[in-house]
N, C-alpha and C positions, 0 to 999 in steps of 0.2 A: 504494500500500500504506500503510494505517493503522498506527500500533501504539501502543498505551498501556500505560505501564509504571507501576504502584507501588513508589518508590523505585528502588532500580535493577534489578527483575527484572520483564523482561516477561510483562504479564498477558495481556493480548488481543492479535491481530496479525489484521488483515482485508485481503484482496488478491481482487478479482474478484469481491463478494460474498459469498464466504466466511471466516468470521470463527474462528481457531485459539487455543484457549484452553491452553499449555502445562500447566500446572498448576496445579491449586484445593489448597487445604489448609483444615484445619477442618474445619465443619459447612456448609459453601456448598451449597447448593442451587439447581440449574441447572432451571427453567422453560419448556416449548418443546413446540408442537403441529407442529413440523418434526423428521425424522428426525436422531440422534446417530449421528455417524461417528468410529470413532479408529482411526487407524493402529498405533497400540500395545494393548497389554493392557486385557481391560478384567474389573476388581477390584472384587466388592461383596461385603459380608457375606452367605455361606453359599454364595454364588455364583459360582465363579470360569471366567473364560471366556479361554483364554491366557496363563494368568498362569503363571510357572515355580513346578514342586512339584506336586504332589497336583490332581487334575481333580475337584470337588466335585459338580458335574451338568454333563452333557451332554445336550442337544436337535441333536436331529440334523435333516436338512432334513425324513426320513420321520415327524417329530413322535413320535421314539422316546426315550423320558426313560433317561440310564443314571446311576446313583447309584454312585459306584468306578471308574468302568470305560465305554465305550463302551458303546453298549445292543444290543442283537440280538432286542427288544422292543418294545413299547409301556411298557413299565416292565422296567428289568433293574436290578436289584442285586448288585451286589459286594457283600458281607458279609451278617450278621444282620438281623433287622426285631426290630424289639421295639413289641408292641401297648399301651400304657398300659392302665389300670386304673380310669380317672377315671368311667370310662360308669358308671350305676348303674341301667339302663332292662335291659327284657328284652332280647336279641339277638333281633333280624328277620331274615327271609330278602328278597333282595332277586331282583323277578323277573326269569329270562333273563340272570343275571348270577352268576356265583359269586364269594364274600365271606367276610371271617375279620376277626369281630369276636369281641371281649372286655368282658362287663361281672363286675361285683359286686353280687351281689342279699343280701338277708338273707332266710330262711325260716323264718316261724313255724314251730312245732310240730304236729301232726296237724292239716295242713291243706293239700290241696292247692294248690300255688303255682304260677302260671306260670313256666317258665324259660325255654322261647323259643317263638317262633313263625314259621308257616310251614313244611310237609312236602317230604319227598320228598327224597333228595340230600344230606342234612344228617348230620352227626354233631357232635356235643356233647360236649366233656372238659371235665368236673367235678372239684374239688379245691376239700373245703370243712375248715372247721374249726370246733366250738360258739363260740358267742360267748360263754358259760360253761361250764364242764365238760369232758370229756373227750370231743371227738369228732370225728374225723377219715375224710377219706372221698375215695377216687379212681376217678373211674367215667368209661367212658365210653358216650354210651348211644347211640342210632336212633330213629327214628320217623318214621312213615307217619299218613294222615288221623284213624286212631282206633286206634291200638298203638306200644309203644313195647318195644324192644330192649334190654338190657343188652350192648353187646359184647363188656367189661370191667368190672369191679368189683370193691374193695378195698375193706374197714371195717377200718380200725386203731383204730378206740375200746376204750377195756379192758373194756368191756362190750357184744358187736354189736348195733347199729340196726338198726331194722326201715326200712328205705327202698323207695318205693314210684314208679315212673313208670309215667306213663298218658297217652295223648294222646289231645285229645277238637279234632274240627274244626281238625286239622293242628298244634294246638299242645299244645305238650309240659310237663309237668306234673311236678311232686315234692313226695312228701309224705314224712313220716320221725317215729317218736316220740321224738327227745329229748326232755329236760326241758324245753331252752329251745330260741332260735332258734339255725339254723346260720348262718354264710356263707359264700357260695357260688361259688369261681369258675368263671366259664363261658367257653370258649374255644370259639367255635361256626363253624366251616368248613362253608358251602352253596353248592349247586349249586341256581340258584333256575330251574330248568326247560330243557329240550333245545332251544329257539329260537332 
């Protein structure tokens, strides 16, 4: 049995080939195309795997992710999701997959704008506000390859908008006569096909 110690606390101890590193502190970085074993806890930012306190993700052997809590999933969360806002692109449907994405578009004025795309399975809740003026708006709408649904809608401007959806080759469309542009946020949950 090896052991190498800096100052008087042992760093490395090697016995049989196997080489037992008690404790790193700092920013040390450990290097190695050989598997890492530890008998105790093992501790990384965001990630805690045995550590005592709060269980931050679990991976189970059935490759089931649980965020809180154990999973009973492919994804199970304990708590709230919160979608950011950073997207600034249309929302897509994505095929044979259902999806809940969030972007922020800005919409000229009398002109039909895309707002997402891709049919069937989809619903879209809207919540805009002028980017001058007074005007505010909560909808939620549908659509199919060439029609589109209102299934909800609210105008709180102090004077009500004309706002218009139409969907032309599955994707979905808003036009509206403010004075100026709106913006728009889109909150879009799809069911991108029964396969």
């Amino acid at each position: 049995m090896a052991t190498l110690k800096l100052g008087s606390t042992t760093a490395i101890t090697e016995s049989s080939g196997t080489i037992s590193i008690p404790s790193l502190g700092g920013a040390t970085v450990i290097n190695t195309s050989g598997a890492i074993t530890t008998t105790g806890a093992f501790t990384s930012v965001g990630i805690t795997d045995g550590a005592v306190g709060a269980t931050a993700i679990t991976i189970d052997a059935d490759e089931n992710v649980g965020i809180g809590g154990a999973p009973n999933a492919k994804l199970d969360v304990n708590g709230s999701i919160l979608i950011g806002d950073s997207k600034t692109s249309v929302p897509t449907q994505y095929s044979n997959h259902g999806k809940i994405e969030r972007s922020v578009l800005t919409i000229p004025a009398n002109s039909a704008t895309q707002i997402a795309t891709g049919y069937g399975g989809k619903v879209c809740m809207l919540q805009w506000s002028g980017v001058t003026g007074n005007a505010q708006g909560t909808f939620v709408v549908s659509h199919s390859w060439s029609s589109a649904s209102v299934l909800y809608g609210q105008d709180y401007s102090g004077a009500p908008l004309t706002y218009t959806f139409s969907s032309s080759s599955g994707n979905l469309y808003l036009q509206h006569n403010h004075s100026d542009s709106i913006r728009i946020g889109i909150l879009m949950i799809s069911n991108g096909g029964s396969s």
